[in-house]
C-alpha positions in Angstrom: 0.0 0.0 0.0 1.2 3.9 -0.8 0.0 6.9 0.9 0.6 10.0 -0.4 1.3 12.2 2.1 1.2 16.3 1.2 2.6 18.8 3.7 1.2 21.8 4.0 4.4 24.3 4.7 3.5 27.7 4.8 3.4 28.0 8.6 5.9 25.9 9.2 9.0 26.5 11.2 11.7 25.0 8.6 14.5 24.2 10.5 12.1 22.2 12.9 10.1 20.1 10.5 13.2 19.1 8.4 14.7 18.2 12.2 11.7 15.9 13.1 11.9 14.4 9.5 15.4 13.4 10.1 13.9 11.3 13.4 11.0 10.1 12.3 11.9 8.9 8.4 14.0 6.0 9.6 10.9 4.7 11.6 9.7 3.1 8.7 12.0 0.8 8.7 10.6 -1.1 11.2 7.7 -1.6 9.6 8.9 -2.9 6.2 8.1 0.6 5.1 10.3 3.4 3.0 9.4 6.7 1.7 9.5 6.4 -2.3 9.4 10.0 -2.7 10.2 13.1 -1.3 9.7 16.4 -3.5 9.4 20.1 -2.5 7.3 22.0 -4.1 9.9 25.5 -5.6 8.4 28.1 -3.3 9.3 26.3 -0.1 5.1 25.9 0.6 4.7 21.7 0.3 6.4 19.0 0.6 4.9 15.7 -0.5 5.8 12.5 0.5 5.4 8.7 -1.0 4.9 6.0 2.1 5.4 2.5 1.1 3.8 -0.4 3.5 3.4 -3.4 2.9 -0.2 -3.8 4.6 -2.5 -1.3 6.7 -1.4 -3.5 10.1 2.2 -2.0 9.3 1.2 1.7 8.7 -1.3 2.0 11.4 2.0 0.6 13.8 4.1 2.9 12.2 1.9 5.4 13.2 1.1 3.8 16.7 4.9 3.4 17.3 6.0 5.0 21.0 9.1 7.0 19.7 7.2 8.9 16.8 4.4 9.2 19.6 6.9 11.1 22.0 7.7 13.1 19.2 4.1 14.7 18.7 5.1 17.7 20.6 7.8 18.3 18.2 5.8 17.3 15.3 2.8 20.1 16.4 5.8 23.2 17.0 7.0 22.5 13.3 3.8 24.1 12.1 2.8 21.9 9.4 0.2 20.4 8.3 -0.1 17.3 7.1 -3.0 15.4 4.4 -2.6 11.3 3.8 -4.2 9.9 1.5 -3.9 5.9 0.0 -2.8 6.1 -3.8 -2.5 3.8 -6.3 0.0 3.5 -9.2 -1.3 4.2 -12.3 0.9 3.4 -15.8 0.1 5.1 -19.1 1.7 4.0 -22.3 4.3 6.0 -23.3 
């Protein structure tokens, strides 16, 4: 499973959302899970992420998981805000 997960930047405090991304990325690990993708949109405003997981069980622990939990506080004083949705690839002929 992929979620797509779109950051919403403009209030953010930079410097501490890149920080929490650098301690909460390798958390996926431990749940067979990677990020695919990571793009910035030009003007500094979104970021959007690409989650793999192999299964909702593994995502919803990642998310559950006690050291990205007692980094909530963290996460909320970055100032961004975050949308997740499930995505599918789709392939067009090229």
């Amino acid at each position: 499973m992929r979620q797509l997960v779109t950051i919403d930047l403009t209030s953010a405090d930079i410097t501490l959302f890149e920080g929490y991304e650098r301690k909460v990325i390798p958390l996926l690990g431990k749940y067979d899970g990677r990020l695919e993708l990571c793009v910035r949109s030009v003007d500094g405003t979104t970021e959007t992420h690409v989650l793999y997981f192999p299964d909702v069980a593994r995502f919803e622990a990642f998310l559950a998981d006690p050291e990205r939990s007692e980094m909530q506080e963290e996460w909320n004083n970055t100032g961004a805000t975050p949308t997740v949705t499930e995505v599918t690839a789709v392939s067009y002929p090229s």
